[in-house]
The first five atom37 places (N, CA, C, CB, O) and aatype in JSON, in Angstrom:
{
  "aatype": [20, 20, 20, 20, 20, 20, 20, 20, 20, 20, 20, 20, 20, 20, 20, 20, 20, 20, 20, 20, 20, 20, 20, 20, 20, 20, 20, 20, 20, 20, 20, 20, 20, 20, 20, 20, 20, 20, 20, 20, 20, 20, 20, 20, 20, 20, 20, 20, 20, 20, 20, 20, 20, 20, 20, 20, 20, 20, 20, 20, 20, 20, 20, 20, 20, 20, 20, 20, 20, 20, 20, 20, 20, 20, 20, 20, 20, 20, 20, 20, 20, 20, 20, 20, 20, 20, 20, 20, 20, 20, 20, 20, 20, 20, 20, 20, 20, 20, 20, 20, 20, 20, 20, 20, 20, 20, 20, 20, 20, 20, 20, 20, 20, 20, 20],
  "atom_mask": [
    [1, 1, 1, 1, 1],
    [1, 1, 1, 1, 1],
    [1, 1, 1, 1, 1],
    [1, 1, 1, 1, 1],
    [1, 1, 1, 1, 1],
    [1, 1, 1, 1, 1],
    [1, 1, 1, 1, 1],
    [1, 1, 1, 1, 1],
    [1, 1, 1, 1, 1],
    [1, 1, 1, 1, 1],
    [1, 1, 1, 1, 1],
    [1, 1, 1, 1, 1],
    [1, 1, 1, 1, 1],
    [1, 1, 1, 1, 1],
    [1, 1, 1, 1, 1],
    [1, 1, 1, 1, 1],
    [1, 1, 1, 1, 1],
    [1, 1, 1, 1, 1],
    [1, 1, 1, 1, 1],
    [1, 1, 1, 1, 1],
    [1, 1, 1, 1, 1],
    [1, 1, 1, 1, 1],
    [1, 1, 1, 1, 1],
    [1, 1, 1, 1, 1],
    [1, 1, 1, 1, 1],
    [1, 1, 1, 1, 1],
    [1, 1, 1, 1, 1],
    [1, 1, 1, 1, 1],
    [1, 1, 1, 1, 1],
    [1, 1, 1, 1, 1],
    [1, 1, 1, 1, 1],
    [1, 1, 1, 1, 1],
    [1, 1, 1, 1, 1],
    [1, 1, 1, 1, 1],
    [1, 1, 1, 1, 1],
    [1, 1, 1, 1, 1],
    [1, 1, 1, 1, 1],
    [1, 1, 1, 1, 1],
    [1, 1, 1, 1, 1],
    [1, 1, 1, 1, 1],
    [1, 1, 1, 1, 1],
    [1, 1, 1, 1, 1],
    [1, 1, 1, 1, 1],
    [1, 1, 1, 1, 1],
    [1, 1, 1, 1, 1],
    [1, 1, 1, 1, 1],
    [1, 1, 1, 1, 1],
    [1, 1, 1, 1, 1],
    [1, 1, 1, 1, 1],
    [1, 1, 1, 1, 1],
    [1, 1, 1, 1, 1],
    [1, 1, 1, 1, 1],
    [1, 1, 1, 1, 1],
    [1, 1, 1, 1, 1],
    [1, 1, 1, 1, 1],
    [1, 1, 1, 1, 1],
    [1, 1, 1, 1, 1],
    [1, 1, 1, 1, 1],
    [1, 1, 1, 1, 1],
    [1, 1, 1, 1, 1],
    [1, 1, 1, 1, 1],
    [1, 1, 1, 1, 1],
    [1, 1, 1, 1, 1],
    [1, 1, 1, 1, 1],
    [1, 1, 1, 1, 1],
    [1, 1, 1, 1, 1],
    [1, 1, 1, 1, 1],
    [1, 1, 1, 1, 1],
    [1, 1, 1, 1, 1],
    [1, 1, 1, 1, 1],
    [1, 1, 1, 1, 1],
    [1, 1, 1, 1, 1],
    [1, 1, 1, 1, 1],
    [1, 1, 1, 1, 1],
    [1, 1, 1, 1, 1],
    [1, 1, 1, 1, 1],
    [1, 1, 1, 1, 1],
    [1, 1, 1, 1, 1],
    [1, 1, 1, 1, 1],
    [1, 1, 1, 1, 1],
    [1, 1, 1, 1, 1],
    [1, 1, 1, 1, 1],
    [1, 1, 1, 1, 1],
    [1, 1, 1, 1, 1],
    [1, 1, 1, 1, 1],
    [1, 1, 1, 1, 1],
    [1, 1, 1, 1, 1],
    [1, 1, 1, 1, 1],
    [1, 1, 1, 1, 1],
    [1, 1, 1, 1, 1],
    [1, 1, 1, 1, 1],
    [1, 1, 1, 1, 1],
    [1, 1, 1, 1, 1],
    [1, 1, 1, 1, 1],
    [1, 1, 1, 1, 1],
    [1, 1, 1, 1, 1],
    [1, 1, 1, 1, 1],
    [1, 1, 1, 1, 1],
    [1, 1, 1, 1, 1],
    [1, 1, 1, 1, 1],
    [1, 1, 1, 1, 1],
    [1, 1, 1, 1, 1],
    [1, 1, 1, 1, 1],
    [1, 1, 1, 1, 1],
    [1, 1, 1, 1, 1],
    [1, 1, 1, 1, 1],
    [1, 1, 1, 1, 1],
    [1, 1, 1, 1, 1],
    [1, 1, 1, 1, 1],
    [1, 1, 1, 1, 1],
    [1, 1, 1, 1, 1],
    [1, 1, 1, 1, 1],
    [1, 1, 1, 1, 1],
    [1, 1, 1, 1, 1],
    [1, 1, 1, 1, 1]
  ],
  "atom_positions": [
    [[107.5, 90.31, 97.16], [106.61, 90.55, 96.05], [107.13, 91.71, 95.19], [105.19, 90.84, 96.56], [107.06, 91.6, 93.97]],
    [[107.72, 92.98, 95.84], [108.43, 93.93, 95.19], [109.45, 93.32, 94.39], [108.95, 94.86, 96.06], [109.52, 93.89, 93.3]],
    [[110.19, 92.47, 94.5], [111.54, 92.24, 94.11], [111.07, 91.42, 92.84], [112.58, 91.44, 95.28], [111.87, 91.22, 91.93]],
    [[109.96, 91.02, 92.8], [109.56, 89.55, 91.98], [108.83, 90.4, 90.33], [107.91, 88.29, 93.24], [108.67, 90.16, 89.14]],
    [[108.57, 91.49, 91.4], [107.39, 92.41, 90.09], [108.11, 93.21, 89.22], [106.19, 93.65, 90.75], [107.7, 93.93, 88.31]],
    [[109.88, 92.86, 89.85], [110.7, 94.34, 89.0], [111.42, 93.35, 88.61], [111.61, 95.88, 89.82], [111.88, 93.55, 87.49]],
    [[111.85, 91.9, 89.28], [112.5, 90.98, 88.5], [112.57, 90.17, 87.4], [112.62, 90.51, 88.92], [113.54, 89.71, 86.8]],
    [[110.67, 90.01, 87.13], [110.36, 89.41, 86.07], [110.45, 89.99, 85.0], [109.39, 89.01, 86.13], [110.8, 89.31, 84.04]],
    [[110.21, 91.31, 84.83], [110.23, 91.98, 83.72], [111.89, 91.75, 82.92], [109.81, 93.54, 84.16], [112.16, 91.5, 81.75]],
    [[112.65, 91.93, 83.94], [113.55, 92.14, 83.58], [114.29, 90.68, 82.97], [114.05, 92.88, 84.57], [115.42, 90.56, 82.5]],
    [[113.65, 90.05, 83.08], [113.92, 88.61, 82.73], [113.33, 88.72, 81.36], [113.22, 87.39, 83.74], [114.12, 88.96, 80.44]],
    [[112.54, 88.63, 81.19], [111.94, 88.94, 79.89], [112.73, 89.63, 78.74], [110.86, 89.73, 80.14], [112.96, 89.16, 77.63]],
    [[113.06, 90.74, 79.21], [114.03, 91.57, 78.43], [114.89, 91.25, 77.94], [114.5, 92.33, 78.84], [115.14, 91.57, 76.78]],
    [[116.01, 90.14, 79.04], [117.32, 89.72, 79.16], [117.29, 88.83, 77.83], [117.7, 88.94, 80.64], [117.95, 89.0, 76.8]],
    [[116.16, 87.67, 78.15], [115.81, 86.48, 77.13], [115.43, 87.29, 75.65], [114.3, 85.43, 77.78], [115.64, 86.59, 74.67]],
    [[114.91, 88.64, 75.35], [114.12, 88.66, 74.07], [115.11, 89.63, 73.29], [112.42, 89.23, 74.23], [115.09, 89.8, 72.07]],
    [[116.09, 90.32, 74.32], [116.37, 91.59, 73.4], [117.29, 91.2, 72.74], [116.73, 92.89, 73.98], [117.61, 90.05, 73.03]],
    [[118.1, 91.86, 71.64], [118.69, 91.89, 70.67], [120.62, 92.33, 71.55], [117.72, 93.07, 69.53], [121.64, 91.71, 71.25]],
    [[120.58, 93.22, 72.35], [121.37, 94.32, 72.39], [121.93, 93.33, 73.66], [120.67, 96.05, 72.54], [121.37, 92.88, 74.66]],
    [[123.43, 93.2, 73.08], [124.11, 92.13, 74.72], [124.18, 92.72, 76.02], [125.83, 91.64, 74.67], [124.01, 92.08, 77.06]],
    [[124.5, 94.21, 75.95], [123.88, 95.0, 77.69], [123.02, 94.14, 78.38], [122.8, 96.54, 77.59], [123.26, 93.63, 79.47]],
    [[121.59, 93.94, 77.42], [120.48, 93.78, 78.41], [120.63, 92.43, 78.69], [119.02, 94.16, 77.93], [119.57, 92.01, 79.15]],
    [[121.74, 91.29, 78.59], [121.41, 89.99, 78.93], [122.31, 89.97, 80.49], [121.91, 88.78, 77.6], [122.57, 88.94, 81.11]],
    [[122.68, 91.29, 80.89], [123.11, 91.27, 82.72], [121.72, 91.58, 83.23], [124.44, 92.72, 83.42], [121.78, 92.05, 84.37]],
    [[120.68, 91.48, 82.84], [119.3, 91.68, 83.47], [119.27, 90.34, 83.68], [118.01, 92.37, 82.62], [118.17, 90.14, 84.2]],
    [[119.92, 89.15, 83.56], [119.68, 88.12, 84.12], [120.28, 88.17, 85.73], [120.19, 87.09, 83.21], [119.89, 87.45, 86.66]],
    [[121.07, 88.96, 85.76], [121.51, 89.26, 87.46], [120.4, 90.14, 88.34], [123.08, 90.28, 87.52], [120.1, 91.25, 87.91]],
    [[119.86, 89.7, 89.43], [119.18, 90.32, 90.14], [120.39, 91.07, 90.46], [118.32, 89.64, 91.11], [121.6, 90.92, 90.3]],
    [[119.2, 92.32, 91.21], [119.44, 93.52, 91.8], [120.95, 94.06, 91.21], [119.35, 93.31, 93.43], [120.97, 95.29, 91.13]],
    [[121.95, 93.54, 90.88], [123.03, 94.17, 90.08], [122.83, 94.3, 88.41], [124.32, 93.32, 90.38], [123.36, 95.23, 87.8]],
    [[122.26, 93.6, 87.92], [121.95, 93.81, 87.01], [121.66, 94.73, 86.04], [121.56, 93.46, 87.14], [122.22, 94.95, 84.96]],
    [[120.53, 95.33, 86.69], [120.42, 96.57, 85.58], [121.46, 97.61, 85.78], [118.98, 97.38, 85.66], [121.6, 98.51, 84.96]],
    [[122.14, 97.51, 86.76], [123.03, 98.91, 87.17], [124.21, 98.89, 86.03], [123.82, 98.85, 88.99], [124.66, 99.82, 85.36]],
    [[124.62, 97.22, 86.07], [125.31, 96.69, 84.99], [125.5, 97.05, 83.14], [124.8, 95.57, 85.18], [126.44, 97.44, 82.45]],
    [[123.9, 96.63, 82.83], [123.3, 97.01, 82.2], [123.68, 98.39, 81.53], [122.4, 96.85, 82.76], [124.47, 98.7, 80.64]],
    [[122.65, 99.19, 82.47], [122.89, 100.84, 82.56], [124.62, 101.09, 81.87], [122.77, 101.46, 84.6], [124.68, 101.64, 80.77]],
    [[125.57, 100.79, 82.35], [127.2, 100.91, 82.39], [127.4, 100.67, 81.01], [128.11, 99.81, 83.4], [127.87, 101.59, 80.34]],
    [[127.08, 99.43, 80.4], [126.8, 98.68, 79.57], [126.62, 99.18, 78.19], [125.9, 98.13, 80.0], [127.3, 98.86, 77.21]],
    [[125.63, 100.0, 78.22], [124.45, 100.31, 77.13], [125.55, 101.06, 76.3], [122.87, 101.34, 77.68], [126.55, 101.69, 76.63]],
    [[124.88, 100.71, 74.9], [125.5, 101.36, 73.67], [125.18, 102.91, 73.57], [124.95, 100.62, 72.34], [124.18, 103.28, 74.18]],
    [[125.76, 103.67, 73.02], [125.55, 105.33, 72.74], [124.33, 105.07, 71.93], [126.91, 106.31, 71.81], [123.86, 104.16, 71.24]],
    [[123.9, 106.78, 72.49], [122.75, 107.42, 71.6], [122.43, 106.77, 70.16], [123.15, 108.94, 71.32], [123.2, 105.84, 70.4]],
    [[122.12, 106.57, 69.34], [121.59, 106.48, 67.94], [122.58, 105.0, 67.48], [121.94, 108.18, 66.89], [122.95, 104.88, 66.31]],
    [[122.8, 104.34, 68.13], [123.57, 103.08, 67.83], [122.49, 102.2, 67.17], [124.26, 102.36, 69.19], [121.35, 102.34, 67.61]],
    [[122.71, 101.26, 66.11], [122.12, 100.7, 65.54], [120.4, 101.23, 65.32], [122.46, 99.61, 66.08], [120.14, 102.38, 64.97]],
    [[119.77, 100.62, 65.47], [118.33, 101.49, 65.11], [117.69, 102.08, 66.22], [117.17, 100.61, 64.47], [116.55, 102.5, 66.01]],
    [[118.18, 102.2, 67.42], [118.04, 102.91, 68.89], [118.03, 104.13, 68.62], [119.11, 102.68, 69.96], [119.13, 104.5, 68.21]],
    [[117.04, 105.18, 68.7], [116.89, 106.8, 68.67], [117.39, 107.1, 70.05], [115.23, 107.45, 68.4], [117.59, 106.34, 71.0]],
    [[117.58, 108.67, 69.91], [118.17, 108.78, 70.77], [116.79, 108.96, 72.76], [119.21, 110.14, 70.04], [116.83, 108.87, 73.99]],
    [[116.03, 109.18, 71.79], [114.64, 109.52, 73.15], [114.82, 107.93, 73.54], [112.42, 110.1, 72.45], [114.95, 107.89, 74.77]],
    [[114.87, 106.83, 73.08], [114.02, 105.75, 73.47], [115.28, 105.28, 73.94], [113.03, 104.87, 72.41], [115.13, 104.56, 74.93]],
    [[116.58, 105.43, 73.57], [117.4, 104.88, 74.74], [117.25, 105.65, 75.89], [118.84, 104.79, 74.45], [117.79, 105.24, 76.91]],
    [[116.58, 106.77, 75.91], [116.63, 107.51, 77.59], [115.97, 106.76, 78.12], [116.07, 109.01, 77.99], [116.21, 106.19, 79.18]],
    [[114.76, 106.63, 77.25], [113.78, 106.01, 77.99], [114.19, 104.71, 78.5], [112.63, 105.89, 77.25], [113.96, 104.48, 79.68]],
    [[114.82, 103.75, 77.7], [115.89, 102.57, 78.37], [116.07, 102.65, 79.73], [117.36, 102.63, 77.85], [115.72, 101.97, 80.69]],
    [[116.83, 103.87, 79.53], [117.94, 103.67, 80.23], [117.44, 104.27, 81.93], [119.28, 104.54, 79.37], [118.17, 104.02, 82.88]],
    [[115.98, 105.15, 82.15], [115.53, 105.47, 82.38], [114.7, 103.91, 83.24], [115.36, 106.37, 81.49], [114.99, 103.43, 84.33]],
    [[114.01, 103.6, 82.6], [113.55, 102.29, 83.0], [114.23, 101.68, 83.62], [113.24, 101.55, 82.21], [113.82, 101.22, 84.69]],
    [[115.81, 101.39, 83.09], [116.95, 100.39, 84.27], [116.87, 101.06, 85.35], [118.73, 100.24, 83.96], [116.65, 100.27, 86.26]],
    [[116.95, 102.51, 85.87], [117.32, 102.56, 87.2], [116.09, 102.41, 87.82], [118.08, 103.75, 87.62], [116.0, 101.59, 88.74]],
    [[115.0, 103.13, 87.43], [113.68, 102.68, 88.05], [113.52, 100.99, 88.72], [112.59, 102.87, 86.79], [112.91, 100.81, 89.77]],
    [[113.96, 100.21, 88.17], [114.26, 98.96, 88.37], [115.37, 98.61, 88.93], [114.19, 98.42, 87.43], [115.38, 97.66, 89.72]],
    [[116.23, 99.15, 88.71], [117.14, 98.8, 90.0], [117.06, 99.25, 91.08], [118.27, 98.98, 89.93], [117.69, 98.68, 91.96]],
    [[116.24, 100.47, 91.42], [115.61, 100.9, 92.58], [114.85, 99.88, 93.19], [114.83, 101.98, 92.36], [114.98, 99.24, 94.23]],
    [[113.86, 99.89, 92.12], [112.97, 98.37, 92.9], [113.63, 97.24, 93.21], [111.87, 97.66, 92.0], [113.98, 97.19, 94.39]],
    [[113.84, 96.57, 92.73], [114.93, 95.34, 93.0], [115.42, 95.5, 94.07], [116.08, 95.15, 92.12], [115.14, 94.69, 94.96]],
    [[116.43, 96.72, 94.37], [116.87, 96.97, 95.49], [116.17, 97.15, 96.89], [117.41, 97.83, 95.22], [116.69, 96.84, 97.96]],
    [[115.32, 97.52, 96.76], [114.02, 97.78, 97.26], [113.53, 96.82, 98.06], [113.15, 97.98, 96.31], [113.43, 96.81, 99.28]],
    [[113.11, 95.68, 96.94], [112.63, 95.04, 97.21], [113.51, 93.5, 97.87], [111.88, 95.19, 96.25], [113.07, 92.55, 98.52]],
    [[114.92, 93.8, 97.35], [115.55, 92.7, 98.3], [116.06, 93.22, 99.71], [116.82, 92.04, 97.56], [116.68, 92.54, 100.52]],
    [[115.73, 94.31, 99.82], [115.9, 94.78, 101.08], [114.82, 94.76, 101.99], [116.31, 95.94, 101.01], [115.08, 95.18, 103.12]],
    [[113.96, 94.47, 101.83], [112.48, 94.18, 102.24], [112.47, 92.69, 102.52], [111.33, 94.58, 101.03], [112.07, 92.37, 103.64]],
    [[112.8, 91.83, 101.79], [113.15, 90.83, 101.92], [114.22, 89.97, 102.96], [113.3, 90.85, 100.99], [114.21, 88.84, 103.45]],
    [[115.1, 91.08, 103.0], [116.48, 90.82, 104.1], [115.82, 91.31, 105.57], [118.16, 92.02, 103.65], [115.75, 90.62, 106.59]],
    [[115.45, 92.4, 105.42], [115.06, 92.66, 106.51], [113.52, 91.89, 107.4], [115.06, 94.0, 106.24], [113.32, 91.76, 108.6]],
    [[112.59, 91.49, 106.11], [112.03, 90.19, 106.71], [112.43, 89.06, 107.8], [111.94, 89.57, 105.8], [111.85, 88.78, 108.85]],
    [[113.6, 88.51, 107.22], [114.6, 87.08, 107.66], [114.84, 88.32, 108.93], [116.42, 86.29, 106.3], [114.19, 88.24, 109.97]],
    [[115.51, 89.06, 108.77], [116.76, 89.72, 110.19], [115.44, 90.15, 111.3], [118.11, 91.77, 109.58], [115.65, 90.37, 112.49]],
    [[114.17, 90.22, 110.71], [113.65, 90.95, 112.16], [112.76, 90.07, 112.53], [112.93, 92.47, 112.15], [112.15, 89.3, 111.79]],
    [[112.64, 90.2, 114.23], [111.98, 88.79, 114.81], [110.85, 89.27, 114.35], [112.0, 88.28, 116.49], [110.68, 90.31, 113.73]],
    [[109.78, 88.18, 114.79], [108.55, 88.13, 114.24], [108.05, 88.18, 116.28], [108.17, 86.46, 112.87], [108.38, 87.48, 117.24]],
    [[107.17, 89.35, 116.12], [106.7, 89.45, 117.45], [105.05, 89.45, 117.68], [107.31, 90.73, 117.99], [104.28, 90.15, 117.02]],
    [[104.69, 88.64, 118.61], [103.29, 87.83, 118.92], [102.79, 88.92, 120.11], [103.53, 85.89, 119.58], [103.49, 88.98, 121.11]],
    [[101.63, 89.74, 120.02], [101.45, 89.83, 121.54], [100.33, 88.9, 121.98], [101.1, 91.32, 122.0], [99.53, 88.44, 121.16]],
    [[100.31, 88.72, 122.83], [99.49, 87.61, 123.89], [99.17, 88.6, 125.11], [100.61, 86.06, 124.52], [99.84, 89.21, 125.95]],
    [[98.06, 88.49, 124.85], [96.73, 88.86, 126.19], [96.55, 87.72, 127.17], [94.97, 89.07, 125.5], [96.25, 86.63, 126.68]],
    [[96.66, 87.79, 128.3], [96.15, 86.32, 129.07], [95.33, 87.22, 130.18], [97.66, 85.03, 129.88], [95.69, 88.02, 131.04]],
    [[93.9, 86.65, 129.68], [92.7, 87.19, 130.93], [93.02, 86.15, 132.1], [90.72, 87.0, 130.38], [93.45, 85.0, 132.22]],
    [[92.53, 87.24, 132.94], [92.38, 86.36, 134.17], [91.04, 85.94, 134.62], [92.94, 87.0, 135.26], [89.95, 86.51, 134.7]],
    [[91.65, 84.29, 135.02], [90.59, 83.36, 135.21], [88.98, 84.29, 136.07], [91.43, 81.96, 136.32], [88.96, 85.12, 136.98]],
    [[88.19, 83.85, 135.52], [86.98, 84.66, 136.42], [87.41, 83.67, 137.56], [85.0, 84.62, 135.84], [88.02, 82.61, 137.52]],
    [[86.94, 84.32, 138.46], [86.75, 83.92, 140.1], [85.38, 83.28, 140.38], [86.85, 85.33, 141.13], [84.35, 83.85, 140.0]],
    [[85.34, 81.97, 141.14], [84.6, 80.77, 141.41], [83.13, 81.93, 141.79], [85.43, 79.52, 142.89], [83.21, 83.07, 142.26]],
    [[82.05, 81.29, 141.46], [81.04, 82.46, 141.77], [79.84, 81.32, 142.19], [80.63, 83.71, 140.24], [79.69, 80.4, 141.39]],
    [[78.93, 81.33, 143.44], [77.86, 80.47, 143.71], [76.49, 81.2, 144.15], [78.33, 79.52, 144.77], [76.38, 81.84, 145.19]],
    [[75.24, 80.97, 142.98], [74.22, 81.59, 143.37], [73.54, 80.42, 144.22], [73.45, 82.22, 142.2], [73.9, 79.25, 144.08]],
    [[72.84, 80.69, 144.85], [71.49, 79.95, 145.19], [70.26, 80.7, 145.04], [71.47, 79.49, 146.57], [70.39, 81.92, 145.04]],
    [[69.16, 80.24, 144.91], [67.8, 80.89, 144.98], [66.66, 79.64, 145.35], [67.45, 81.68, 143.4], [67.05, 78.48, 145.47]],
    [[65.08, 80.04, 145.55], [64.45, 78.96, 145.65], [64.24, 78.49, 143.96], [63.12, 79.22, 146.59], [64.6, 79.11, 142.96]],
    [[63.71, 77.52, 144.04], [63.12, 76.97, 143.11], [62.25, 76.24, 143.09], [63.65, 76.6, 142.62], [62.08, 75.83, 144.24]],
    [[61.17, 75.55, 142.01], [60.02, 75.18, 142.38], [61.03, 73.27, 141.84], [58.3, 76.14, 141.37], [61.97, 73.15, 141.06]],
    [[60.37, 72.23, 142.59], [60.9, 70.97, 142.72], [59.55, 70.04, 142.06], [61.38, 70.65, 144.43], [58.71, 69.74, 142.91]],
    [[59.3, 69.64, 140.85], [58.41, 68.66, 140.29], [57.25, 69.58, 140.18], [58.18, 67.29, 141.19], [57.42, 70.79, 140.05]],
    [[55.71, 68.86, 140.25], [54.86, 69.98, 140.26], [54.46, 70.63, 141.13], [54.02, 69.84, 139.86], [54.16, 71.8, 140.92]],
    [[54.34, 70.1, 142.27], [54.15, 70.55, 144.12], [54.89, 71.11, 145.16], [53.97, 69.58, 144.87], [54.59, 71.77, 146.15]],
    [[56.32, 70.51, 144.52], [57.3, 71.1, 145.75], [58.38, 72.29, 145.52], [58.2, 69.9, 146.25], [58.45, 72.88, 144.44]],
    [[59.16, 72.59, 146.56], [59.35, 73.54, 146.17], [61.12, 73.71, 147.22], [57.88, 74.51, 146.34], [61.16, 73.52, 148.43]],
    [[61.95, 73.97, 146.64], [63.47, 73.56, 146.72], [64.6, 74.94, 147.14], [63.9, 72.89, 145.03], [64.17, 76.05, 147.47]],
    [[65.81, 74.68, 147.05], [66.68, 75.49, 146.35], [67.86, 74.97, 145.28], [67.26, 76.17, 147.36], [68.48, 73.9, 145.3]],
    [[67.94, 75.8, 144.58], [68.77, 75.2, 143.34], [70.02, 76.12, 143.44], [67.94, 75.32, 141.69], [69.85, 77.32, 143.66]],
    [[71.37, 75.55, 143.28], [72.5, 76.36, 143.24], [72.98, 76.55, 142.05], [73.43, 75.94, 143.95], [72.82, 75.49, 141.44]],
    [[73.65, 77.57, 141.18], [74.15, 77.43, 140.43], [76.05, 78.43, 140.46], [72.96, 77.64, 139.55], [76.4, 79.44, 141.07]],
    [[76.6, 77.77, 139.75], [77.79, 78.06, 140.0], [78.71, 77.89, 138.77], [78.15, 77.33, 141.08], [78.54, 77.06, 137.88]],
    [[79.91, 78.97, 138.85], [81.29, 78.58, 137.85], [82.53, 78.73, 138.76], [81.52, 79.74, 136.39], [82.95, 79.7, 139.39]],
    [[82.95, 77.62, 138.64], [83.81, 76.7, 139.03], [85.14, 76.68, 138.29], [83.17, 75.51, 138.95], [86.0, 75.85, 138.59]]
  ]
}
């Protein structure tokens, strides 16, 4: 779910932006690092210089995640999946008797038991 929430965005980006850097955001987890390498200088075309930090700023944040999150993912698959199991032990056979009353007059014993 980590990997999916830092991947999509970045998909988005890849498909809308203008600037050919950002179309290695179509590579998971290498991608933005790519990217990052990539990117045009300070004040290049109508890019100020704050908002490419901020760019550029955003790629690693995201390649953190990505990374992150396919490592979360790997390590899913690589680690067993472990069950614990309780097993009670069987109750032990148990037999009451007592009297009991038999129709309207008579009068009995009744057993009861688990088996």
């Amino acid at each position: 779910m980590t990997f999916g929430l830092s991947y999509i965005p970045a998909l988005v980006v890849a498909g809308s932006s203008d600037t050919s850097a950002d179309h290695a955001l179509y590579a998971p987890i290498a991608g933005p690092w790519i990217d990052l390498a990539n990117r045009p200088g300070c004040g290049a075309g109508h890019i100020g210089c704050d908002t490419e930090t901020t760019y550029k700023v955003l790629l690693v944040i995201d390649g953190i995640v990505q990374g992150l999150g396919a490592g979360t993912v790997l390590v899913g698959f690589l680690a067993p999946e472990r069950t614990a199991v309780t097993v009670a032990e069987p109750e032990k056979p148990s037999l009451r008797v007592s009297p009991a009353q038999v129709g309207t007059s008579g009068y009995g014993m009744a057993a009861f038991g688990k088996f």
